[in-house]
Each structure stands twice: as C-alpha cells, then as structure tokens.
PATIKE-356613 format. One record per residue: z negated, x, y negated of N, C-alpha, C in turn; residue in three letters. Coordinates in steps of 0.2 Angstrom, whole numbers, plus 5000, padded with zeros to 4 digits. Last residue first. Example, Ala and Ser with C-alpha at 12.3 -4.5 7.8 and 13.67 -1.06 7.14 Angstrom:
REM PATIKE-356613
496550645011496450685005496150645000SER
496150665028496150625022496150665016ALA
REM end
This chain:
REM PATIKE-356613
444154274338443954304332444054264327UNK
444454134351444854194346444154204340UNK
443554084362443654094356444054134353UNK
444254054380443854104374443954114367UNK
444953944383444553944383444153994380UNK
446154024389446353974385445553974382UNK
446254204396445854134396446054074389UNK
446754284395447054264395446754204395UNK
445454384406446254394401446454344401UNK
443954304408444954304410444954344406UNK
442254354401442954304399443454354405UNK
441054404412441454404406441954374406UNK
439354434418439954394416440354424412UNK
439054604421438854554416439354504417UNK
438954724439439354684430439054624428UNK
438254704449438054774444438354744436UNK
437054564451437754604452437854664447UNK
435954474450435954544454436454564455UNK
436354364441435954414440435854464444UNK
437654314450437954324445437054354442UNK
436854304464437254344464437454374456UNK
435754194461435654284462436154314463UNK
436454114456436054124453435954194454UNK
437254074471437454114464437154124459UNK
436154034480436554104479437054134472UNK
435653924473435153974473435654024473UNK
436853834472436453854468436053914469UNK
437053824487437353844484437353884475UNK
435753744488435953834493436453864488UNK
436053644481435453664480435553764483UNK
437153594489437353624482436653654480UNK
436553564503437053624502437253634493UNK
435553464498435053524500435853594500UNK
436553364495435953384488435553444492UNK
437153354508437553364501437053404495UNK
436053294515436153344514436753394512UNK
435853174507435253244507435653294507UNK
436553084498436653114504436153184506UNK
435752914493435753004495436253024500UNK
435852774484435752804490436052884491UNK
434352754473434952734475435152804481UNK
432952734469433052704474433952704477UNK
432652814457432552854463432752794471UNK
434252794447433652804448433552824457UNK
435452694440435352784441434752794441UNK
435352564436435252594443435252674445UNK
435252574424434552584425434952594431UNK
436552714420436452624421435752634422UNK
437452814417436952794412436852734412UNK
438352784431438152814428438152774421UNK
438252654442437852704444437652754435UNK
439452594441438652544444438152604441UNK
440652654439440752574438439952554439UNK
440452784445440352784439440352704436UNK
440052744460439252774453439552764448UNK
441252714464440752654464440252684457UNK
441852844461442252774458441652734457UNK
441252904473441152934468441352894462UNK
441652834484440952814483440752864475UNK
442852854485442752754483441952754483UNK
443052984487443152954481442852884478UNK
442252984500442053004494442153004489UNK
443252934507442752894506442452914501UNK
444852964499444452984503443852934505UNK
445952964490445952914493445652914499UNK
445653124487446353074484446153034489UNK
444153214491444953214490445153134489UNK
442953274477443353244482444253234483UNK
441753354471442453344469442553304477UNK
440553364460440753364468441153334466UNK
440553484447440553404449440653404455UNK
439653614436440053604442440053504445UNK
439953754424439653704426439853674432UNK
439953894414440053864419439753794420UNK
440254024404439953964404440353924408UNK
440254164392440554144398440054084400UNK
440154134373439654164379440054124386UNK
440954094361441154144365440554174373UNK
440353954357439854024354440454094358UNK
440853884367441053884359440853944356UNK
440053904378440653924378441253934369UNK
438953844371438953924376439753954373UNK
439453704371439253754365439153824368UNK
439653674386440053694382439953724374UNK
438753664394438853724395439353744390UNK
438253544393437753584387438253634391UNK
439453454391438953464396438753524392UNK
440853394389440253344388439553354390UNK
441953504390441553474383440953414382UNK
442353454404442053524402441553524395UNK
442953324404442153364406441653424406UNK
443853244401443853314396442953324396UNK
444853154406444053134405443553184401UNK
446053244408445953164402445153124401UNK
445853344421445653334413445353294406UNK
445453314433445453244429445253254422UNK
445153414442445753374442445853314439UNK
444753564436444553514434445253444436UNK
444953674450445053674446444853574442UNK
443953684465444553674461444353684453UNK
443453774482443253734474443953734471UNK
442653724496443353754494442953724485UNK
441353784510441553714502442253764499UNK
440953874519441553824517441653784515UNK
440153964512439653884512440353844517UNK
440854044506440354074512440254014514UNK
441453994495441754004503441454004508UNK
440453984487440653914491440953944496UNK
440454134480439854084484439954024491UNK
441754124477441454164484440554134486UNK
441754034467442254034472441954064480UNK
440754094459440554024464440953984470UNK
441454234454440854224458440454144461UNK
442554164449442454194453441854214460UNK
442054094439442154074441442354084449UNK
441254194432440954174434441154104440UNK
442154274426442054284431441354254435UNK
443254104418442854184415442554194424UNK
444254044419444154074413443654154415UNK
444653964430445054024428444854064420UNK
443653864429443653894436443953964436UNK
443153784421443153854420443353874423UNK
442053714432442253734425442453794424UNK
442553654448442153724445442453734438UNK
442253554461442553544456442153594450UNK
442153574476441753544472442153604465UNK
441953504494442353534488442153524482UNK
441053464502441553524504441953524500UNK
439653384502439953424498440353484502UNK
439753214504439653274505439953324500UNK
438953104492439553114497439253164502UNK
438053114483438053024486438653034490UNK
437653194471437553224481437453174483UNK
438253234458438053174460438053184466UNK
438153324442438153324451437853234453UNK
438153334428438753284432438653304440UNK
437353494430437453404426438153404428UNK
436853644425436653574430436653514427UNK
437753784421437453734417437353674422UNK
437353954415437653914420437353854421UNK
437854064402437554004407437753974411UNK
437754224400438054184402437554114400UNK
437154344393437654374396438154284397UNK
436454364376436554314381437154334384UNK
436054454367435754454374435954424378UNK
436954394357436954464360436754474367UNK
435654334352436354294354436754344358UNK
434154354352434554384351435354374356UNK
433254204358433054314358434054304355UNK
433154084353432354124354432654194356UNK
434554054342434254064350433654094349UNK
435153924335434753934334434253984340UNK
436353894341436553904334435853934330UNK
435953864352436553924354436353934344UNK
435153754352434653844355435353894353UNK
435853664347435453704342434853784346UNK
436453634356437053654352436553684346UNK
435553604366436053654368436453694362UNK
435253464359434553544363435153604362UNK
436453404359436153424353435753494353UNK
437453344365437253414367436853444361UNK
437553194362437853244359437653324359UNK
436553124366436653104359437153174356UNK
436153194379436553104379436653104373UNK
435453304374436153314378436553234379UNK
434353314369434753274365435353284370UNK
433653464377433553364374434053354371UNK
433753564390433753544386433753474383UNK
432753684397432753614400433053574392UNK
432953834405433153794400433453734400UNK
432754004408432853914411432653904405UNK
433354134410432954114405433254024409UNK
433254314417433454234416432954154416UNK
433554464417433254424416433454344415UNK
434254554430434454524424433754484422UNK
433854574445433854624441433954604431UNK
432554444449433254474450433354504446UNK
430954384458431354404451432354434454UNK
429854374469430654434469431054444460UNK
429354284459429054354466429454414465UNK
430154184457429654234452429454284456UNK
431054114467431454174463430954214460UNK
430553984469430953994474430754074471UNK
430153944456429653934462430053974467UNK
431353944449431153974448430353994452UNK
432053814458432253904459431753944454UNK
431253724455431253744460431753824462UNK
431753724441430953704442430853744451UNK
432953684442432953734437431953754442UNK
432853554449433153614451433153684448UNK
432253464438431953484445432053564447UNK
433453464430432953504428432353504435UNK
434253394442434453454439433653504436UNK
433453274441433653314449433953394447UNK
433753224428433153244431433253284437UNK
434753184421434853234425434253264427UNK
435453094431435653114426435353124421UNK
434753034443435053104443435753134437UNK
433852974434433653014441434253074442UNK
433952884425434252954423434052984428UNK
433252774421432852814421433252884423UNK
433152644409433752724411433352754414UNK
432752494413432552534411432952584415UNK
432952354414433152384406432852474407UNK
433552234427433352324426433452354419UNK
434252154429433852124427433352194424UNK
435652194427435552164434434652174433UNK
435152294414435952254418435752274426UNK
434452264398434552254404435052274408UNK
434752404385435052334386434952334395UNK
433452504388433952494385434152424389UNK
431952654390432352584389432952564383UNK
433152814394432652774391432852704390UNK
434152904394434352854389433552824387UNK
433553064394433853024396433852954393UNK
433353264393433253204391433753154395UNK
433553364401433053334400432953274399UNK
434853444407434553414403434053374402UNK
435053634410435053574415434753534408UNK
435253794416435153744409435353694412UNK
435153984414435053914417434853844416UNK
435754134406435454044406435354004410UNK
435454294408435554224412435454174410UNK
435454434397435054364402435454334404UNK
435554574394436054534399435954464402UNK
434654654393435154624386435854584389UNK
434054734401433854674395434154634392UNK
434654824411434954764410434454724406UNK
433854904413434554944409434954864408UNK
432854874419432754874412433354904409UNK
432954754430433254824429433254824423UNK
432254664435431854714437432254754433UNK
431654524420432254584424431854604426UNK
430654404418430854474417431454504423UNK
431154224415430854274421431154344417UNK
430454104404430954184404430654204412UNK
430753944393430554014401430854064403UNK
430953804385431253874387430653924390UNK
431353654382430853704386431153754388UNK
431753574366431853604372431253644374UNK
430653424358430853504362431353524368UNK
431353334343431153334354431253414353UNK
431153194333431153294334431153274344UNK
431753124319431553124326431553194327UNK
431953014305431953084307431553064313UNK
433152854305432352904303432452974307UNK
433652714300433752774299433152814299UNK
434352544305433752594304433752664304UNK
435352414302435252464301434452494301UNK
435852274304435352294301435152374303UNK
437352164300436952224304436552234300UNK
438652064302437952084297437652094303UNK
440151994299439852064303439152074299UNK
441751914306441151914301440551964305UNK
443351914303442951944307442251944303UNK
444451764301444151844301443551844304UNK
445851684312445051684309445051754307UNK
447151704317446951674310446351654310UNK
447951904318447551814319447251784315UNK
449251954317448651934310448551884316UNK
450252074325450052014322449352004320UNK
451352174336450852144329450952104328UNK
451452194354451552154348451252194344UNK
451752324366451052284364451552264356UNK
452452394382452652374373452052334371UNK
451352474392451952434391451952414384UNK
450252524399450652574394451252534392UNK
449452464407450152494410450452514405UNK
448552424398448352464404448952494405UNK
449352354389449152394387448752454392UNK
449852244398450352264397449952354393UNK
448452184400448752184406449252254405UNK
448152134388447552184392448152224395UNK
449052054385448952104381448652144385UNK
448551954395449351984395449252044393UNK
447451924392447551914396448251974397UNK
447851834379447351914376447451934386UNK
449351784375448851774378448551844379UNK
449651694357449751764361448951774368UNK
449651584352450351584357450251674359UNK
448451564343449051594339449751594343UNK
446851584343447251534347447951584346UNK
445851724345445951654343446451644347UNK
445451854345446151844341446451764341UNK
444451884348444351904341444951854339UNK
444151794360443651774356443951814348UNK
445051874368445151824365444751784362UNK
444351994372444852004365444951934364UNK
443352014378443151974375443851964369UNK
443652094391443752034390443651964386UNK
443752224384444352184387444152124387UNK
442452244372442452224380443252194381UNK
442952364360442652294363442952294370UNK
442152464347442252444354442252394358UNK
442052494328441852434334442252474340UNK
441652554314441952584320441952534327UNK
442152534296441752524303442152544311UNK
442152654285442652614290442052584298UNK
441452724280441352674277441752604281UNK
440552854282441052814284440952754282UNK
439853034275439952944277440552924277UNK
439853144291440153134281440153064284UNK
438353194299439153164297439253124292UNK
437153304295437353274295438053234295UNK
436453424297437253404298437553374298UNK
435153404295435453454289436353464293UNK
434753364311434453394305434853414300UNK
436153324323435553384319435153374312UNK
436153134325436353204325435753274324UNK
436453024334435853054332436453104330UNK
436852814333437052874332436352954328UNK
436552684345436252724341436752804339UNK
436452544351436752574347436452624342UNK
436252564371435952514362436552544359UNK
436852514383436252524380435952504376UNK
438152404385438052464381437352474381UNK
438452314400438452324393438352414390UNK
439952384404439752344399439052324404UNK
441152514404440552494407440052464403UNK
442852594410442452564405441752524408UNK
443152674424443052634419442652594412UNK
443952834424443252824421442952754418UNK
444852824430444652884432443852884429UNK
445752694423445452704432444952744434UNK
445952634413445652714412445252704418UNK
446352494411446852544413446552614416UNK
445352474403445252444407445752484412UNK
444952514388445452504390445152504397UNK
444252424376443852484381444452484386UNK
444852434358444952394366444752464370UNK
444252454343444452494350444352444356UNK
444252414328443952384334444552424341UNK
443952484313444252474317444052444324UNK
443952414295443452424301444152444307UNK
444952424284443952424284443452424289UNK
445952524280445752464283445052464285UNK
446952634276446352584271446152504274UNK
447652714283448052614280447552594276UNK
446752814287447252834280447652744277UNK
446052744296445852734290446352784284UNK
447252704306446752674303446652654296UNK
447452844309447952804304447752754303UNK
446252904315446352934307447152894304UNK
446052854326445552824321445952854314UNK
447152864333447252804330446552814327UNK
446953004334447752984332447452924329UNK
445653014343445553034336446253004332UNK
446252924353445852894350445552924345UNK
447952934354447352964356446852944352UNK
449552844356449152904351448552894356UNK
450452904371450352884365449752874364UNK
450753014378451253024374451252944369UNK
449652964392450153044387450553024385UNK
448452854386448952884392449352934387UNK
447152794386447052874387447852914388UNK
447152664373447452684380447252774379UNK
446352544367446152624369446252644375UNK
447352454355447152454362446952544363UNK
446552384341446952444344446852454350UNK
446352294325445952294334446452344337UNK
445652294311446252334314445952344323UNK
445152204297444952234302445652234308UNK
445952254281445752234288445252234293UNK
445952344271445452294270445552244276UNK
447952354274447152374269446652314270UNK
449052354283448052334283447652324280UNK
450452344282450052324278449352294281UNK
450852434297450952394291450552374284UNK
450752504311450152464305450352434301UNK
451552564316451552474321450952444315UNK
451852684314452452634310451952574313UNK
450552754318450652744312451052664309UNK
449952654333450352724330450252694322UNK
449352584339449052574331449552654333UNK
449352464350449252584351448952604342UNK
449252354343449552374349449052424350UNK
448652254331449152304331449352354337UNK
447852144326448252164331448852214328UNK
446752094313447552134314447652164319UNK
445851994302446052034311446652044308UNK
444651994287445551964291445552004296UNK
443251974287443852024284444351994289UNK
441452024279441851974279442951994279UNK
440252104281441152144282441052054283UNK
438752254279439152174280439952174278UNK
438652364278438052314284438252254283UNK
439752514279439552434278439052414282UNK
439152664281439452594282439252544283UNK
438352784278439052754274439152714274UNK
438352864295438152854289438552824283UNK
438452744306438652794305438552774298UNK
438652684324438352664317438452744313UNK
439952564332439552654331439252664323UNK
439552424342439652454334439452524335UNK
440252334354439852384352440052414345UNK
440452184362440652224356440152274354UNK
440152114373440552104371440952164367UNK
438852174374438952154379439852134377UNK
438352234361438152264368438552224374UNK
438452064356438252114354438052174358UNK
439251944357438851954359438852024358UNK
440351844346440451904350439551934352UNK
440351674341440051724342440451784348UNK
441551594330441251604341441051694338UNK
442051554320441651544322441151554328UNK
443051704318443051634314442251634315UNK
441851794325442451794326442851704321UNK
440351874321440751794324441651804322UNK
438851964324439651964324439951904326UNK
437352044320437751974321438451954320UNK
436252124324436752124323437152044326UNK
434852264324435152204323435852194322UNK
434652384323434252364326434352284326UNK
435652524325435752484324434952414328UNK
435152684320435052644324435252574323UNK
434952854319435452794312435452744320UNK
434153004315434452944319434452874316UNK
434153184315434053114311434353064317UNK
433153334322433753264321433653204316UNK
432553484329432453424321433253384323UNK
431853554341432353514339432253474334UNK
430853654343430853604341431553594338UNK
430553744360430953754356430953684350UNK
429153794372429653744368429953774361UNK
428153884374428753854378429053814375UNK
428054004362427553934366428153934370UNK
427854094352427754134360427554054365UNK
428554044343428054074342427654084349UNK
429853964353429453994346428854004345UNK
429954004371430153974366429853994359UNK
429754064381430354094379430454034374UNK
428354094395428554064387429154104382UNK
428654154410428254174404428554124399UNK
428354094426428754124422428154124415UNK
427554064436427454124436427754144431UNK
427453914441428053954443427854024443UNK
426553894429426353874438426653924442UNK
427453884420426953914420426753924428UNK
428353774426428653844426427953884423UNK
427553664423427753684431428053754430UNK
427353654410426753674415426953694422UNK
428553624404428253664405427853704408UNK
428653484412429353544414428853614411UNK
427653424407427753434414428153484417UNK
427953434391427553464395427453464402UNK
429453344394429353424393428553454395UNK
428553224398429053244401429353324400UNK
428153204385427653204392428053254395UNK
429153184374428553234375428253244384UNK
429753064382430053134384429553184383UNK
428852994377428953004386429253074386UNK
428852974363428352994366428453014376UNK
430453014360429952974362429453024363UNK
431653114359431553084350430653024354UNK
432653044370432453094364432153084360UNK
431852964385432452974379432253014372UNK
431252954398431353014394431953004387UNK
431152834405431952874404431852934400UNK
429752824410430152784405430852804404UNK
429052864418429052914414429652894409UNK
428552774427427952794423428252844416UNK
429552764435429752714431429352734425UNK
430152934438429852874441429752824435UNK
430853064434431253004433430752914435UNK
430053164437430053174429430453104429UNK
429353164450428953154446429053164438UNK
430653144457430253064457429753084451UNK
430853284457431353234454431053154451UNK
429853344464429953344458430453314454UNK
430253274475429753274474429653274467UNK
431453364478431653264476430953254474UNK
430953484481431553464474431453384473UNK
430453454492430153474487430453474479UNK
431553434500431053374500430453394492UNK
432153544500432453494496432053434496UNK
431253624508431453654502431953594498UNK
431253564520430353584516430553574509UNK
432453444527432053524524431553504519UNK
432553324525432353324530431953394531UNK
432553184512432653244514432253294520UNK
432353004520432153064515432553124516UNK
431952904528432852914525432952974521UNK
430752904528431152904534431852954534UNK
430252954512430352914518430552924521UNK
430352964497430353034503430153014510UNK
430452854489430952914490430752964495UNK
429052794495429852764497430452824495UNK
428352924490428252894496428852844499UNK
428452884476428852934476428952934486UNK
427952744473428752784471428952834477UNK
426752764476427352734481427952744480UNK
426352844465426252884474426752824478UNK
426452724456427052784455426952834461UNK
425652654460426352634459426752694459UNK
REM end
C-alpha cells in the first residue's frame, strides 16, 4: 500500500528533477497514510522522529540532542475534550461541526444558562450578563474590539461562558468547519491559570439554533456583522445546556536535533538553525469521508527539506555550524520550539539565527514570496538577493491581520531576541494564484485533504527548494553573523 502511495505521488505528473523527486520521496515517507498524521504526544509521531533521525544519521550529521542522542524530550500536559452534549433550549448543537469548545483548566463540565446576543461585545453593548452565556460576533475589522478585547469584557461582566461567532467576513482566512477535535496542550509545569468561563466557537451557520425564535433573523446578523454594520442586544429565550467530559494527561514527543560542524572554527558560536515541524493533527473529525491529517505539506515536505539539504551539504558542510531541527508540538502552540529556545542543547549565545519551513504551499508558481521579517533583521536581506537572482520579487507580510509571523516556530527565536525568518508564496491581487491559494485554505489547510494526493506545482516546490538551498549557504558562508535592523519593531527591548 504504502509503495503505491508513494509510486501514484511520483508518476507521470510527478517531479521531473533527481533533486525534487527525492524530496517528495521523503515527503510520502513521513505523510503516507501508514504514518497516521504524526500527531504529538503518539506512538506515530515516535516513528516518525526515528525516521527523521536515522535519515540525518545516514546524511552524515552528528546527534545534537540530550545526552549525546538525537532527540530532545519534550514534557506537555493535555486537556481533551472526549465528550460533549450541547442543546440550545431543546435543538441539539452538533459538536465539531456546529460549536467548538476550547478546554481549559478550571472549567465547568456542566452549564445550565440564559443566551445574550450582544453584537462586537464592546464593553457598553454588555449590560447585565453575569452568569450568561454571551454570543459575540468574531469580527477581525479595525477599530472594533479584538478577540482578546472581547474575551476580557466578557469575563470582567461575570458571565460564564462566551461563544465567538467564526466570522464568515474573514475573507483572507475563512473559517473551517468541522474542527478536528478538541484539545488544549501546553508545556509541562506552565500550565494556564484556570478558567472557569467557558470558551465556545460557532459555526455562522448554526446561530439560529442558539438564539431561537424572537423576530431576529440569525441570517441578517451574520450578514450585517461580516460588513462591520451596527449589531442589536438581546436575551434569547432558551438557555444553553452543556455537559462535557473532560480528559487530562501527561504526554511527551521529541524534537530531533542534528548538527553539521563548521569548517570555520572562528565561527562556533555562530550556528544556524533550520527548523521545520514534525508534528501533525493526526486522526480527527472526518471531512468528505477522510479522518485522517495527514499534514503532507503541513509540514512534512518541509522536514523532508530539512533532510534533503543536509544529504545535499555534509561533504562540503559551510563555514558556521548548522543545526536541523525537526520540531513537535508546533500545531498545539509552537511548543518543540518554544521549549528548545527555553531549554537549548548548546548555549543560547551560540545561536546566530533560524530560519524557519512552514506555511509553504508550491500549488502556484513561485515569483513572489512573502519574507518574515523582511525589514527586521539581515536576514531579510540576504533572501531578497537570493530571490533576485531567481527573479522571484519578495514582500513584506500583506495580510498582517492573520498575524503569521507569530504562528511559526521562527517566532520564539524571535522572542528570545535571535534574528528569525520564515517564508509564504505570495501572490498578486486577483491573480490565478490567489483563487488557488484562497481554495487550500477553504479545503486544503489542517484538513485530511492536505495529503500526497493533492495537486503540485513541481516546479514551484523544485525553485523554493533552489531557493532554499542558496540561502542556507549564503547566510552560513558569509563572513557576518545575522543581526537585527536598526530600528526594527520586532527586536526585543532589554
């Protein structure tokens, strides 16, 4: 099964070069069905790090994880929702598919409670909620509140659950039902201060299941709330009923970490990160009869990548030392990442940069491509003059409000103050590569169809591969270290 896998991926339609056909090779061997989604905290993923392991053995690289192994152990807890029965008066809300609950420590596992529409939920539009349940349109638009805004006047009202409408409006990232599952992980020993406020998500189209009859049409409200238009208050007249069943357990996953040596021993203390994520959802709530994440190119095609420049690069090596790194928990909150920076196998010091693989999707072409950071640190510089050479043009992030810089392991890097990159294929404004880059996110991302069967551009995925490989050697064979702008927004103050 799993040789036809990879034999339909490397077909006719396949990648046409040695060197990308080899990458997709190893792509089908860490996403094919045999390897379950890799989800953190599993026995698959286990696998799936040893694979990553072994291959960078093979590569020629040396063990950069604890106690001289390749892996790093990540400690987590996880808080899972393994049950759940929500009725609006009497009408069921189907669960994953209607309404999502974020589980968290503290809260309730049962909620008998009066509705209260309340628009945007500024402060004045709350009135008396205490001990409500408080529905709130989750508009992204500027200049009303923001979904931290409305979780904390919320729960300053004293009201006991909120339900966030998935705003339908948010063109740039539609909402996407169903939900996988429900689970919240964190690190080991950080855990988040208990909530007692429940936290729901609902499907736009189920609002009129929460608000009933009453003369207001849920249809309208969607409508006027996308477009930022005035939204009522009002008390619907059933409550909300809510019994969940909760599971809480310790979980561990490794990152896999690798070291190629420097040739320039005046440069030790100057490594290179290359970092890409491992893990992926793993089975989850069916959609289009398919339960299983398999995460192909979110973001196994990346740690691939990581896998095949080090096959590409151990002979020759580059003057700096640089450290691959396959990290886990990256879907449950950059956890691998946020615990090698808080906890790193060589001295923090050492670390010149990273440069980070994820959110690439090579389902267009590539002649422009969207550069984290692009004016912070010199690293942005050096992918400017990469791409030139390539004539790919790069920009700046054009869809801040999605706030992508912060959803990618390159961002704890960046917190920590270390220069930190990452990169999206970018498109222009009402191009074909837009309406194919709109399509992944509405079908495509954290769905099972993110897998080996969906469509390529090869050779989009063989120019950011090129593109990759020269920056990698430029930013470790360049006589200077990355380092922050002047002026950069982005580097840590003292």
């Amino acid at each position: 099964m799993i040789a036809g896998l990879m034999a339909l991926a490397l077909g006719a339609a396949g990648p046409a070069d040695a060197d990308t056909k080899a990458w997709w090779q190893t792509t089908a061997t860490l996403s094919n069905d045999a390897m379950n989604g890799r989800d953190t905290g599993s026995a698959d993923y286990e696998r799936a790090a040893r694979i990553v392991a072994d291959r960078f053995a093979a590569a020629g690289l040396e063990p950069a994880g604890e106690d001289g192994s390749w892996f790093q152990r990540v400690p987590m807890e996880q808080l899972a929702v393994t049950g759940a029965t929500i009725l609006a008066g009497t009408t069921p809300l189907a669960f994953l598919y209607d309404i999502m609950l974020a589980p968290a420590p503290g809260m309730a596992e049962r909620l008998v409670a009066p509705i209260a529409y309340r628009g945007y939920c500024r402060p004045a539009d709350l009135g008396n909620v205490r001990g409500k349940v408080v529905i709130c349109h989750g508009t992204h638009r500027t200049g009303l509140p923001s979904e931290a805004e409305r979780q904390a006047a919320v729960k300053a009202a004293g009201a006991a659950a909120i339900v966030m409408i998935a705003d339908p409006g948010f063109a740039v990232e539609p909402p996407r039902w169903p939900f996988a599952y429900a689970r919240t992980v964190w690190l080991a020993g950080s855990a988040p201060a208990a909530e007692p406020m429940l936290r729901f998500t609902l499907n736009a189209d189920a609002l009129g299941k929460l608000i009933g009859g009453g003369g207001h049409d849920p249809a309208a409200l969607i409508a006027a709330g996308a477009a930022g238009q005035p939204l009522p208050s009002f008390d619907a007249a059933q409550p909300l009923r809510v019994s969940v069943a909760l599971e809480r357990k310790a979980i561990s996953a490794p990152n896999v970490l690798a070291l190629l040596p420097g040739r320039d021993k005046t440069k030790h203390n100057q490594a290179i990160i290359l970092s890409a994520h491992l893990d992926g959802y793993g089975p989850g709530e069916p959609v289009n009869g398919d339960g299983l994440y398999n995460g192909t190119l979110d973001d196994a095609a990346y740690v691939a990548l990581l896998i095949r420049t080090a096959e590409r690069a151990h002979e020759k090596g580059y003057k700096r030392p640089v450290i691959f790194a396959a990290f886990t928990g990256e879907e449950k909150g950059l956890l691998g990442a946020r615990w090698f920076v808080g906890h790193p196998t060589l001295p923090k010091a050492y670390i010149a940069a990273d440069i980070n693989l994820d959110q690439l999707r090579p389902i267009f072409p590539l002649d422009l491509l969207t550069v984290h950071g692009l004016d912070d640190t010199t690293l942005g510089a050096d992918a400017r003059a990469v791409a030139g050479g390539m004539g790919v043009a790069v920009q700046r992030d054009p869809e801040p409000e999605r706030n992508l810089l912060r959803r990618a392991d390159n961002w704890p890097f960046m917190q920590a103050g270390i220069p930190a990159t990452g990169f999206v294929f970018g498109y222009r404004p009402g191009s074909e590569s837009e309406r194919i880059y709109r399509q992944w996110y509405r079908t495509g991302y954290h769905r099972p169809q993110d897998d080996l069967a969906q469509p390529m551009d090869w050779k989009a995925a063989a120019d950011f591969n090129r593109f990759f490989y020269a920056l990698v050697e430029r930013v470790a064979d360049q006589d200077a270290a990355p380092a922050w702008v002047a002026g950069s927004g982005l580097k840590p103050t003292p």
